[in-house]
C-alpha positions as CSV (number, residue, x, y, z in Angstrom):
1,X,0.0,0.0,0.0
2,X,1.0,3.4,-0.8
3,X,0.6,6.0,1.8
4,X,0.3,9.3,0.4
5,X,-1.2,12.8,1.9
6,X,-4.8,14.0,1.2
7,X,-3.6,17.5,0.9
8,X,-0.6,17.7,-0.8
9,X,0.3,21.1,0.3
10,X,1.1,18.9,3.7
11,X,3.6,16.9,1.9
12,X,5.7,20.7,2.6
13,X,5.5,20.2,6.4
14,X,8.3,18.5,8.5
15,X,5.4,17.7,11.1
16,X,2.9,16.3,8.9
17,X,1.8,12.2,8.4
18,X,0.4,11.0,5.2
19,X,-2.8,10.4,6.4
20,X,-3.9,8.1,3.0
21,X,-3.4,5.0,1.2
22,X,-4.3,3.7,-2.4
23,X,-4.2,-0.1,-3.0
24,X,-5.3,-2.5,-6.0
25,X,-7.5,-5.6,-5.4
26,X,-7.0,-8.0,-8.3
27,X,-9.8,-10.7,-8.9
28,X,-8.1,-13.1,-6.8
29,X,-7.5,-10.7,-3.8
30,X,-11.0,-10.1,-4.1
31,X,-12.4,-13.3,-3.7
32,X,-10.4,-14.0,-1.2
33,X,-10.9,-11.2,1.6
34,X,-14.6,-11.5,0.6
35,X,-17.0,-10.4,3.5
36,X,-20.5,-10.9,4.1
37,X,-21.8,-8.8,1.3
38,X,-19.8,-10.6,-1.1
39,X,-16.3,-9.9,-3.1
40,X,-14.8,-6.1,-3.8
41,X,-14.3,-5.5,-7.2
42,X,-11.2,-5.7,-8.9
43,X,-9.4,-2.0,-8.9
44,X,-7.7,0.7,-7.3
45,X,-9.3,2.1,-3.8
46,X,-8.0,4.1,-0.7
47,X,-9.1,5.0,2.2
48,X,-8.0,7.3,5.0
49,X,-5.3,6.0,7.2
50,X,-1.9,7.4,9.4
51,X,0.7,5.3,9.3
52,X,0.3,2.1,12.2
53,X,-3.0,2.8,12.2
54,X,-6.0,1.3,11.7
55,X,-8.1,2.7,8.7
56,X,-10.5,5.0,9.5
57,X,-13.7,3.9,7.5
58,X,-14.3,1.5,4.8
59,X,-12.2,1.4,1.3
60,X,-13.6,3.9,-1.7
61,X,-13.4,2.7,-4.8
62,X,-13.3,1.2,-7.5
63,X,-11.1,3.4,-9.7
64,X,-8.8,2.8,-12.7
65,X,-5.9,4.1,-12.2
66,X,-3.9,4.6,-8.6
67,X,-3.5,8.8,-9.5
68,X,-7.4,8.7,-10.4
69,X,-8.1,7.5,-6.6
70,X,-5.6,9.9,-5.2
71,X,-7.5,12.7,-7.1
72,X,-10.8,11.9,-5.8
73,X,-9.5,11.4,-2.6
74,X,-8.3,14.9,-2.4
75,X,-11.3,15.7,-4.3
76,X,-13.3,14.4,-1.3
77,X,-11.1,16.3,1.5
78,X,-11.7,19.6,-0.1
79,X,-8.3,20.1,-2.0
C-alpha cells in the first residue's frame, strides 16, 4: 500500500503524516478477503489512514488508475 497525503500542500511540512493510502485488489485478492456482502471489485481504492494505524472507514473505490483514486480522494477532502 502506498501511503500518500490528502492535501498535498502537507507533503511541505516536517510535522505532517500521510494520512492516506491507495491499494489495488485484483480478482483473486477479491475473492479472497470476501465479506458478508460478497467480493470487492477488482481496482484501485484508498481510504484514509496514518501510518500504524488502523483505517479509518471503509475502502472507496473502485477506480482505474492509482492517481485517479488519489485525485478523488483529495477531491473528497476539499483540496
Amino acid at each position: 500500500m502506498k501511503q500518500f497525503y490528502s492535501h498535498a500542500e502537507r507533503e511541505q511540512s516536517e510535522h505532517a503524516l500521510p494520512d492516506a493510502e491507495v491499494f489495488y485488489v485484483s480478482v483473486k485478492d477479491a475473492f479472497e478477503n470476501a465479506s458478508g456482502d460478497g467480493p470487492m471489485e477488482e481496482g484501485w481504492y484508498y481510504w484514509f489512514c496514518f501510518p500504524g494505524c488502523l483505517p479509518d472507514g471503509e475502502p472507496i473505490g473502485p477506480f482505474e488508475t492509482e492517481q485517479a483514486a488519489i485525485d478523488d480522494c483529495r477531491d473528497f477532502a476539499g483540496e
